[in-house]
N, C-alpha and C positions, 0 to 999 in steps of 0.2 A: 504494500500500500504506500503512496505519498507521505511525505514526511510531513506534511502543514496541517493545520490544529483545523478540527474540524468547526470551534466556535467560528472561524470564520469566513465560514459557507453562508453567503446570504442568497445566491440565484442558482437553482442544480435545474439542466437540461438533461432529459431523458431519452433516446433514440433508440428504439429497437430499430437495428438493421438488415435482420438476416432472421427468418423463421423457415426451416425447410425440416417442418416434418409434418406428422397429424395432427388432427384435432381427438380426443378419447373422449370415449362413452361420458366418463364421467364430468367431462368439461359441457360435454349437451346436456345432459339431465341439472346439473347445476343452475343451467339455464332455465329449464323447464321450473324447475323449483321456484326460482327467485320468480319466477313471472306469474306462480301461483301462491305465492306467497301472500301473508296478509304480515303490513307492517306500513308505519308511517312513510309516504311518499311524502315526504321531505328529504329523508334518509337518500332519498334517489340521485339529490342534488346536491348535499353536505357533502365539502370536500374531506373535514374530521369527522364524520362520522364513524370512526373508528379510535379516534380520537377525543370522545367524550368530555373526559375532564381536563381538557391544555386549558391554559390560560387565552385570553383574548390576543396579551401580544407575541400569543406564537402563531395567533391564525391569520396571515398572509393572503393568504388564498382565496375567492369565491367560486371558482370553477372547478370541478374534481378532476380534471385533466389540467389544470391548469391554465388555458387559454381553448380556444377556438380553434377546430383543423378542417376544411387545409389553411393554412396562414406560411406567406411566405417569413424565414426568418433568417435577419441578417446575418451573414456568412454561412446559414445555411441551406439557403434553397430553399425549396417548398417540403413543408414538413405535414403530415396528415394523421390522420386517428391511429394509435394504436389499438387494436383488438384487445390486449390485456392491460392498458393505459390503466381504465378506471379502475381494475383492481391492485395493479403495483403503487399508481398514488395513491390512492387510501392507506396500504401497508407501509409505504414508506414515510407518509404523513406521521403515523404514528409511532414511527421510530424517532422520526426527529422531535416532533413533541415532549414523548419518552425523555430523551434527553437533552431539554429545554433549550432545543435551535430555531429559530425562527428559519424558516428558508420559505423562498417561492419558489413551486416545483413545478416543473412542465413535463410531461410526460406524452410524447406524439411515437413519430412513425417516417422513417427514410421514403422519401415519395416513391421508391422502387419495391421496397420490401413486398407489397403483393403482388408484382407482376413476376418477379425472381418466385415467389413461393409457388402460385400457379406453374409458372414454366420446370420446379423441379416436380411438381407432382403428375404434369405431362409426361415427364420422360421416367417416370417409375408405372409402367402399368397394372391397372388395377388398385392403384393410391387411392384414387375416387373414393372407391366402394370401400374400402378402409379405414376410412375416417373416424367412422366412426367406433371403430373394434381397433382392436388391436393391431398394430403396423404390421404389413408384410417383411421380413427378410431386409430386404434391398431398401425399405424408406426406412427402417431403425435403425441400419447402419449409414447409409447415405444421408442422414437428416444434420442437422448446424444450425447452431445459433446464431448471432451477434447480437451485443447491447452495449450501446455507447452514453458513456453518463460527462459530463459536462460542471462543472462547477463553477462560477463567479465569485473571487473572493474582496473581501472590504477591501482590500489594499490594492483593487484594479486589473488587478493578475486574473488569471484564470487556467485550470486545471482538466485535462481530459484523460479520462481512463477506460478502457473498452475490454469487454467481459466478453467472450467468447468461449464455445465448445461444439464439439460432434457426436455425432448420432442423435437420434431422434427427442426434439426441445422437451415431450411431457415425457414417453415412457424413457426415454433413455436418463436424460439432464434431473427431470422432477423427483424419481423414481428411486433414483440413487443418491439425490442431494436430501434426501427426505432419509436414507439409511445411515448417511452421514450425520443426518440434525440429531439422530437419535444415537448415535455413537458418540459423537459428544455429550450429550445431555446423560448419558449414562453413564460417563468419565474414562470412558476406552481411549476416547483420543484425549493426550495428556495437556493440561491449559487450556482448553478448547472453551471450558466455564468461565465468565466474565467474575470475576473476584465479588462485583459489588453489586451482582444477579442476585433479586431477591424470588418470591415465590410469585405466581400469578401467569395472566395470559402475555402471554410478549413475543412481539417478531426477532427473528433470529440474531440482528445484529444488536438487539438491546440483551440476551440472554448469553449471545456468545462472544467470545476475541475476535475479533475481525481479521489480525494479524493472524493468528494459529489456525483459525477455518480454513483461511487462505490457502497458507501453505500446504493444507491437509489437500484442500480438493484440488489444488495443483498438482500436487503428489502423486495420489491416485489416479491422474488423468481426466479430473472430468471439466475444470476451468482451464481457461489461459487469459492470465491477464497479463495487460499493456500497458506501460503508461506513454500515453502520446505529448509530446512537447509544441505548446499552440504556440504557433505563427505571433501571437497578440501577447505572449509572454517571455518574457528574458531569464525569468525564475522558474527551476524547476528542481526538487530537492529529491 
């Protein structure tokens, strides 16, 4: 990870760039759920909604995605919806919350990422029909991520780091990063607990070291991280 103090993260851009595998069973019915669901429609449009009790001046935010897509954005092009936008901003709201950062987060979509995703599920046949079960062979090995995160810090600078992996984003990447959350949380992987983790419900980066996950899922092959040095910065640590 970068060496610079997280207090002073005030703008994080989000970019999923690369989604090349299926969509699971489970991610449709989820759907199906929430749309039969009975719960305040407000909740629809709160971007802490998961986030309940932050204070006032950590809520930044009115949009759960953070702005409007498509919207073009400077130095970036035309940036558009992500499909799992609304639920990584909510998740990630509430880590930063958690640990009282104010940040305005944007969470969108490389203008290319669905035509690249269509075009790899053309050249795997029978992808279609897979969708929704479980991946054939050739899309759970052939599948890739990419996610590029963005940070704006107080002192002008700006920071990019891009998260990356292969084989297929749920059953491969989710699958096995879920056998990991719980290898830590068990104390198999050694430091992997955050010292000043207390008890309750929490996203991963508030319950665990962000340094020792790192290196764990690096390790075992299922991330690669980057740190990219922006054009618009001289510092980089």
């Amino acid at each position: 990870m970068p060496s610079w103090s997280y207090q002073a993260v005030f703008v994080s851009w989000l970019w999923l760039e690369t989604y090349n595998g299926g969509v699971s069973a489970g991610v449709i019915n989820t759907g199906k759920a929430i749309k039969n669901a009975s719960y305040p429609k407000e909740w629809d449009s709160d971007p802490y909604v998961l986030a309940p009790n932050a204070g006032e001046a950590l809520k930044l935010d009115d949009k759960v995605e953070g702005m409007k897509y498509p919207q073009l954005v400077k130095g970036e092009g035309l940036v558009i919806a992500n499909v799992f936008g609304p639920y990584d901003a909510r998740l990630l709201r509430r880590s930063f919350t958690s640990r009282g950062l104010p940040v305005r987060l944007r969470v969108g979509a490389s203008a290319n990422l669905y035509p690249k995703w269509i075009s790899f599920l053309a050249a795997h046949p029978g992808s279609w029909g897979s969708l929704s079960k479980c991946p054939s062979s050739s899309l759970y090995n052939d599948g890739s991520w990419a996610y590029r995160f963005k940070a704006f810090l107080s002192d002008g600078t700006s920071k990019t780091l891009s998260l990356s992996g292969n084989g297929d984003p749920g059953y491969h990447f989710t699958a096995w990063g879920l056998a990991e959350a719980g290898l830590c949380l068990s104390g198999s992987t050694a430091g992997c607990i955050r010292a000043d983790s207390s008890g309750g419900v929490h996203t991963p980066i508030s319950a665990m070291d962000a340094h020792v996950l790192k290196e764990r899922l690096q390790t075992v092959g299922l991330i690669k991280v980057e740190s990219i040095l922006d054009e618009s910065s001289e510092i980089w640590a």
